[in-house]
N, C-alpha and C positions, 0 to 999 in steps of 0.2 A: 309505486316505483320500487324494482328492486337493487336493496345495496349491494356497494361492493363484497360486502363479509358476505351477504347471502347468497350474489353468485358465485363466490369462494366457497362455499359450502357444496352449494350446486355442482361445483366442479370436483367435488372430492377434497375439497381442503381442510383444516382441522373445526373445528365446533370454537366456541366461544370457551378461554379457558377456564378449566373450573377454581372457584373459591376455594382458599386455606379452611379446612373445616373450624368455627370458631373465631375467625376474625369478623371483629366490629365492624359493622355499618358505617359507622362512623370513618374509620380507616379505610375503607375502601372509598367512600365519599373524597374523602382529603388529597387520596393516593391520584384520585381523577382530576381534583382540581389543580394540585399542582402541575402534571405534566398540561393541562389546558393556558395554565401561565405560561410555561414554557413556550406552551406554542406559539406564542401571542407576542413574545419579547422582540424587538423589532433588530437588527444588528446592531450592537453598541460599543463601548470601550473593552466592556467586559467577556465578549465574544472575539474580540481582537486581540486582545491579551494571552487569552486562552490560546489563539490560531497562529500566534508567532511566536511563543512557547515551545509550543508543542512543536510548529513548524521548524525552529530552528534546529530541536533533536534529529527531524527526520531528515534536515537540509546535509546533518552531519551522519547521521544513517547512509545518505546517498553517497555523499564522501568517503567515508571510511570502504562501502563496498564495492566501488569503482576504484581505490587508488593503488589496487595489485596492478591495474591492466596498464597503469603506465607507467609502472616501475619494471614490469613485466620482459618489455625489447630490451633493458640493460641487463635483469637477472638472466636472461636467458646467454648472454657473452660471460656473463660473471663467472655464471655456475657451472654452464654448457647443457643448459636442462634441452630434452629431447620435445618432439611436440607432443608426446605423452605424458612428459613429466608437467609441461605448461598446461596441458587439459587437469591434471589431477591437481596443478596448484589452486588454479580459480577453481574446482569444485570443494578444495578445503572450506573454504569461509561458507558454502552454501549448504552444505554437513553442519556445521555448526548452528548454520539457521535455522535449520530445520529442527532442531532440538531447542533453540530459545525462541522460535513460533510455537513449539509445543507449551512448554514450560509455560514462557510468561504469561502466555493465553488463559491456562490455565489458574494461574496466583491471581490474576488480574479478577478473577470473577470473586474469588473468595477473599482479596484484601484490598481492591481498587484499581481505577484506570492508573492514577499517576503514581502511587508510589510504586508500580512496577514498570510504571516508562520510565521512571527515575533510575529506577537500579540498572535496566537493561543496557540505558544511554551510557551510565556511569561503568557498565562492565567493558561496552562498547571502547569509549574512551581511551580507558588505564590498557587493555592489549592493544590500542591503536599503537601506542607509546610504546611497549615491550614490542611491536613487531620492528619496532625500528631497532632494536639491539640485536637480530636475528643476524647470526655469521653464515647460515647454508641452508640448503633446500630443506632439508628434516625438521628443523627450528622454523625456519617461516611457517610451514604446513601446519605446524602444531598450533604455534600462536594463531593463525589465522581462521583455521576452524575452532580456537576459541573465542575468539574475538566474534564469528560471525554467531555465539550464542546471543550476544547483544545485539548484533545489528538484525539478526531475526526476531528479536524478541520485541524490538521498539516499537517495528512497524504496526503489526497488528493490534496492538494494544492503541495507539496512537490516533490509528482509522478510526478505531470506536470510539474512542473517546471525543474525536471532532462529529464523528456521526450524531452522538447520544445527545452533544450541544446545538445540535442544528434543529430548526423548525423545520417542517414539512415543507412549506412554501418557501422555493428559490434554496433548499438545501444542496441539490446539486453544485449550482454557481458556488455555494460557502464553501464545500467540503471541496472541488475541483481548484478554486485557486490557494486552499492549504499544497493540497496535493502537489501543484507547481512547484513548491518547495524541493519535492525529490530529486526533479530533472535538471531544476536550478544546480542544485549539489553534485548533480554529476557531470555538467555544463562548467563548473567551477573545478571541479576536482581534472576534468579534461584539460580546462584552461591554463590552472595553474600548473601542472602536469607539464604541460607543453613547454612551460615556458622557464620552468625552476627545475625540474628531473635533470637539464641537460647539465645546468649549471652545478648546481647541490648532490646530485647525486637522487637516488630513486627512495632513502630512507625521509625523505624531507617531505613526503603529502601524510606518511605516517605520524609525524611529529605536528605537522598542521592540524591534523584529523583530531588528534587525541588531547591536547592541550584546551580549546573554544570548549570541546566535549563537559569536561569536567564544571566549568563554570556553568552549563546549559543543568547539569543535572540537577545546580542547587537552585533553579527559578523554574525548574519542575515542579521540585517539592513543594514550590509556597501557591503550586495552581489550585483553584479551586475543585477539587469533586465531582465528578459527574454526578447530578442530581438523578437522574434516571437511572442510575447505578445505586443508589442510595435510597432511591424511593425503593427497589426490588429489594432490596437489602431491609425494610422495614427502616430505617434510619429518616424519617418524616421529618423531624424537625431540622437535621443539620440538613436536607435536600433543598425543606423551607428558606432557610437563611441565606443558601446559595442565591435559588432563585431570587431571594427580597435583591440581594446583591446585584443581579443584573437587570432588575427591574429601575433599581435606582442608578442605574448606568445606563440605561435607555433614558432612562428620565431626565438627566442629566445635559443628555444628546439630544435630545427632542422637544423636552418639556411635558408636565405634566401633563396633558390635553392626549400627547401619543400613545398614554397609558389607560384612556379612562376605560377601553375595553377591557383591559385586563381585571380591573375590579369585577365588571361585572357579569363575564363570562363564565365562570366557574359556575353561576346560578343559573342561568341561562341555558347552557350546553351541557351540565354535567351529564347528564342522561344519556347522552349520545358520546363521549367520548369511549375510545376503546378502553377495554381493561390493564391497567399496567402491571407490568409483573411481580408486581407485589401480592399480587392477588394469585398467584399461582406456585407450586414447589421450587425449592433450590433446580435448577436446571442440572445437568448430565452430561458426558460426554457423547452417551449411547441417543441423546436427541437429536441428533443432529442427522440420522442413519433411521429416524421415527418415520411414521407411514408420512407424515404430513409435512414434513423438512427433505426426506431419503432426497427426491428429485432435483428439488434446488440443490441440497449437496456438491452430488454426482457431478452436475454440469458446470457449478462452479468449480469442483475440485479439475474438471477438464479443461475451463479455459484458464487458470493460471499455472496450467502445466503445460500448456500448447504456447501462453502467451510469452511467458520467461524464457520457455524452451530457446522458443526466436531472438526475443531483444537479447540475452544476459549471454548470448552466445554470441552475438553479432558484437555486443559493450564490450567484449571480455578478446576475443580475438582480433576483431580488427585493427589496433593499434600493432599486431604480434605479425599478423597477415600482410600489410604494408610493409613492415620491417624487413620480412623473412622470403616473400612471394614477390611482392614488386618491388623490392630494391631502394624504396626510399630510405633517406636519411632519416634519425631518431628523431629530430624537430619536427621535419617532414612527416613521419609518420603518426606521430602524436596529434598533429596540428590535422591532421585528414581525418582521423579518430574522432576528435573533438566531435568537430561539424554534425555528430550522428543527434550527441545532446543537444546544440542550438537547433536543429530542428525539430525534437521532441519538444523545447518548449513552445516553440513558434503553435505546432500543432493542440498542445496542451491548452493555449490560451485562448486558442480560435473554442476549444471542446466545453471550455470553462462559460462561455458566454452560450452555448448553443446545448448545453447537455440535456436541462431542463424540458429543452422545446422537442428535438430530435428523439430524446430518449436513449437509455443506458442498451437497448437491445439494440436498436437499428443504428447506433455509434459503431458498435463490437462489430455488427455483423459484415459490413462498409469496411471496415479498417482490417480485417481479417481477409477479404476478399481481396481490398487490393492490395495488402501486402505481399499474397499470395503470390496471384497475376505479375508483381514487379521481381519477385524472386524467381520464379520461373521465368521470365522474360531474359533474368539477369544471367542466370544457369544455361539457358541458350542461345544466345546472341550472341554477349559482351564480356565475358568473366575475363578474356584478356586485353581489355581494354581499361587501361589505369581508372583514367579520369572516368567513363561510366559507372565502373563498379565503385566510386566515393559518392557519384551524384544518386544513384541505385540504392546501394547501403543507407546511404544516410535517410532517404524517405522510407526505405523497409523498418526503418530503426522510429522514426517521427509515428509512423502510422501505428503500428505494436506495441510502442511503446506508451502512446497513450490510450490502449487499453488496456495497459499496467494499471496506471492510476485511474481509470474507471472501475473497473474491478477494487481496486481499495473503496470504491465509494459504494459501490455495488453491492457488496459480501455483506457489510454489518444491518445494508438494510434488509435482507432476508432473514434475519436470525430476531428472535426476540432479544429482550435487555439480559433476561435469563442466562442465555448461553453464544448471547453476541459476540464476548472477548475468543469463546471457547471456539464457535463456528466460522470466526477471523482467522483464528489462528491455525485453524487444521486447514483450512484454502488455502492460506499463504504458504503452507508446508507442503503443498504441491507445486507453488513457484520455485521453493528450495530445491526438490526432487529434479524437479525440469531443469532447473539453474545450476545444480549436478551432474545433470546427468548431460546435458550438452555440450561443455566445455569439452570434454573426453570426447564424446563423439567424433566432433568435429575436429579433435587434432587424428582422431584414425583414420578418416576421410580423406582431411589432407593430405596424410601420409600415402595412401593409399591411393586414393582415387583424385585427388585434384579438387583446386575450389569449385568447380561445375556442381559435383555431387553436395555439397553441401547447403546452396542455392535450391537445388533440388527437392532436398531434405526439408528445406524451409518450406515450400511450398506447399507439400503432401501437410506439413503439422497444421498451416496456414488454415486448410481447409476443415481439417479436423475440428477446429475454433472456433471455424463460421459454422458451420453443424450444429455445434453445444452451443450456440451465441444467439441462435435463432430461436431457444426454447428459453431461453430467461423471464425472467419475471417484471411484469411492469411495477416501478416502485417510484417515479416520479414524480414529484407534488402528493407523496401520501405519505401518511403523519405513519413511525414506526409503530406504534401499535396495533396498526392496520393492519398493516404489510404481513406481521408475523405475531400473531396471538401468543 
């Protein structure tokens, strides 16, 4: 029978990678059995620990990056900002992202997962709270394309690091209801929005955002280690202690008997597990653009630039759009806003139970198609019909937006442990580009051409998505060192 690696080779894929000249046998032996532990650790305290940790930076990630859009229909009376000046406000924070996706991406491979989702969270945080001192359009802009260095920089570091603690089996389901966490935050950040912006004033989701922020950063610091980060890193023994850690916290939860694979696995299977990347060079930026990554790249760098395009333009205007095109009142308009996030998570949850079985390609390719189909639809039929275009918007937003968070689950597993943090972080720097470069678009549109054209707009990117969505990589139910040598 031939394996997966071999018809990956077959196909043009990379070779088995090669040995550090001069590392022990023995080291390599070790470096296999632990991640074979890993594999083998069943869900326990210790992986929940880690999944609402982590999840709570990113619940506040979502927050912080959603809460311009509902402060947004008041600055815009405050200040008298134009709808050009509101496209360049939301593209500040996603300027800045794009540079702490760069950045943290990068520290993260050379100092670790958390103590760079610690700093980012904690950067995120302290400008949440200074934007709320902000007296005028110049001062917001500033602060908030610094602020979005943090909230770029958490995410991708975040994804790998729930990725690198998951098992192969049923990883999907673990890493999809972390991910819920995002939509929740922005579900909340809507909700609360709605219902506090009219009363308090638009500085008070700023002052929410930033405050929780700070206490999250220090139950960062006390997470444990990605052990698969630590194995690459040569660091064996503190990878070991991690894992004995959640091995005794299955144990815990299950009872000794749940474990007894685990002892004896490593002797059994070592010969067959993949190589970890301990056994290979410090990774590169320049790998990621190598004969045997370039492709996965490309096409991921397309669909989080076609996918953000959509959602982060639809999150970001349409609270502005109801305000300023249909006449709603500010509650009103907030409260029609909302509705985009409760249906992303509705959707979210259905993908979380079903990702596994369906698979991360034929999810994208579905959800790209018909958001298309419903934006086009929306572009010529009904764009002057209130109640459709929130019943329309809101499933264009449910369907796009959960291949947002597919793609967070999707990206880390095409990259080895090598240059995971590094190949998170340059894809998510093309949801930043997209999520810049849209807000702008669509207020020239408006101005110019009406909401039809920018429906429109959606549709053509739509397609674009499902193109790059149909050549992804199968990665479900296989163990990371499969996936990417």
């Amino acid at each position: 029978m031939v394996s997966i690696q071999d018809a990956s080779l077959a196909a043009g894929a990379a070779p088995a990678p090669k040995v550090v000249a001069g590392l022990d046998a023995g080291v390599r032996d070790k470096a296999q059995e632990l991640i074979l532990r890993m594999e083998r650790i069943p869900f326990s305290p210790w992986h929940m620990r880690a999944r609402i940790v982590m999840g709570s930076a990113t619940f506040l990630d979502a927050f912080d990056a959603l809460s311009l859009a509902f402060a947004l229909p008041v600055l815009i009376g405050l200040w008298h900002m134009s709808p050009v000046e509101v496209g360049w406000m939301i593209a500040a924070s996603y300027i800045g992202q794009l540079a702490g996706a760069l950045l943290f991406s990068r520290l993260a491979e050379s100092y670790g997962r958390v103590p760079c989702a610690a700093v980012a969270t904690g950067v995120m945080s302290v400008m949440s709270l200074v934007c709320a001192l902000a007296g005028n359009f110049q001062m917001l802009f500033l602060f908030r394309l610094v602020q979005g260095i943090g909230v770029g920089g958490e995410m991708p570091v975040a994804a790998t690091y729930i990725s690198e603690m998951s098992r192969a089996k049923g990883r999907g389901r673990f890493f999809m209801l972390y991910e819920m966490i995002f939509p929740v935050g922005l579900m909340a950040c809507g909700q609360i929005g709605t219902l506090l912006v009219p009363i308090f004033g638009w500085k008070v989701l700023f002052a929410l955002g930033g405050i929780p922020g700070l206490i999250v950063t220090y139950f960062l610091l006390r997470l444990p280690e990605s052990p698969r980060w630590l194995i690459g890193r040569g660091r064996l023994a503190e990878a070991e202690r991690n894992i004995e850690k959640a091995e005794a916290s299955a144990r815990g939860k299950f009872g000794d008997d749940c474990l007894a694979a685990i002892d004896s696995a490593p002797q059994q299977a070592a010969t067959r597990a993949p190589l970890p990347s301990v056994l290979v060079p410090k990774g590169r930026w320049s790998e990621v653009l190598s004969h045997f990554y370039r492709r996965r790249t490309l096409i991921a760098w397309t669909l989080w630039a076609s996918a953000f395009f959509i959602a982060n333009s639809l999150n970001n205007w349409m609270p502005t759009l109801y305000r300023t095109v249909y006449g709603l009142t500010l509650p009103d308009a907030l409260r029609a806003a909302s509705m985009t996030n409760v249906a992303q998570v509705i959707v979210l949850l259905l993908c979380a139970f079903f990702i596994d079985r369906i698979g991360r390609r034929a999810w994208t390719v579905a959800c790209f198609t018909a958001g298309g189909v419903l934006s086009l639809a929306l572009a010529i039929g009904a764009v002057h019909q209130f109640s459709f275009v929130v019943v329309m918007a809101t499933l264009i937003y449910g369907l796009i937006g959960s291949i947002n968070a597919v793609l967070y689950l999707y990206t880390p597993e095409i990259y080895p442990t090598r240059i995971r943090a590094i190949g998170t972080g340059l894809s998510t720097s093309w949801l930043r580009i997209g999520s810049a470069v849209g807000p702008p678009i669509v207020g020239y549109l408006v101005a110019g051409y009406g909401v039809s054209s920018v429906f429109v707009m959606f549709a053509m990117v739509a397609v674009i998505g499902a193109v790059a969505a149909s050549a992804m990589v199968k990665t479900e139910n296989r163990q990371l060192e499969e996936i990417a040598p």
